[in-house]
N, C-alpha and C positions, 0 to 999 in steps of 0.2 A: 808476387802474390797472384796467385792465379785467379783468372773472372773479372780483374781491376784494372782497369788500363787509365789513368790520369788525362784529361783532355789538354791538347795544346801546350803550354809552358807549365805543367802543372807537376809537380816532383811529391812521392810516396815515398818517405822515409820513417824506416823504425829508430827510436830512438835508442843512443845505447845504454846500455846500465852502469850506472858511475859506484865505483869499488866502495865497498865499506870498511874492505879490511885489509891490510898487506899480506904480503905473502908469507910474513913474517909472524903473522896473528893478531899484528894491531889492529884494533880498531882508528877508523877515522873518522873525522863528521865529515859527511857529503858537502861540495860542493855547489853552491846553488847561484846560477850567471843567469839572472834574470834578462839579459839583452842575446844573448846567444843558446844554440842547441848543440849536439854534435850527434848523429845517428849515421845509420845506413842506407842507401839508398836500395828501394824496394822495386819500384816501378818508375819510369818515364813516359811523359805525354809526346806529341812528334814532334813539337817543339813549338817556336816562336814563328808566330807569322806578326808580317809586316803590312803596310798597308796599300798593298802591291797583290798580297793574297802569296808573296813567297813564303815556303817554310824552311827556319835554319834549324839545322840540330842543335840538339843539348850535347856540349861536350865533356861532358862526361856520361857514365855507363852505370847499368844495376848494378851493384853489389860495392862501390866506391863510397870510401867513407867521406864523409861533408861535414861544414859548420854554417850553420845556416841564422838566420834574424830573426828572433821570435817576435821583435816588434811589428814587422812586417803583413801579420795577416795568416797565422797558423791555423786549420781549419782541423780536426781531431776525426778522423774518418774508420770505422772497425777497429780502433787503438792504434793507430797508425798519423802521422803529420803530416800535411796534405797541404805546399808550401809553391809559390811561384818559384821560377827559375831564378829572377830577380832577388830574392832573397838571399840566392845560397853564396857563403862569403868565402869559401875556399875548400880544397879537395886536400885530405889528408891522411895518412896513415892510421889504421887500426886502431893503433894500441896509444896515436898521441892523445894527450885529455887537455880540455882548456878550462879556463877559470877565470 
């Protein structure tokens, strides 16, 4: 996202759109996992400082997909989730979906 740079441990992720239909023509009902997310990551902050004043990277990069804690503190920024580092509970593949 250009002009938006997250401060610190801060992570900008779009969320992704959960299928309504197969590929086959079924309809589904949507999924709906009130403790967890699963999007894109859009932007990264520079990371985690300590109380040292060091800063660690975030290991992972823009464009990596994530599943992250919505209990955690999800703040809704331009339509966008706007999430600590702390939050995010694992790095995964595109097309996996959870439930």
């Amino acid at each position: 996202m250009k002009g938006f740079k997250p401060y610190g441990d801060c992570v900008m992720i779009e969320a992704c759109k959960q299928k309504d239909q197969t590929s086959s023509g079924i309809y589904i009902k949507p999924k709906d996992n009130p403790h967890y997310g699963n999007g894109q990551v859009v932007s990264i902050g520079a990371g985690i400082l300590d109380e040292k004043g060091k800063v660690f990277p975030i290991e992972f990069k823009e464009g990596d997909y994530i599943i992250y804690d919505k209990r955690q503190g999800v703040e809704v920024v331009m339509g966008y989730a706007l999430v600590k580092v702390q939050s995010i509970v694992a790095i995964i593949d595109k097309n996996t979906e959870i439930s």
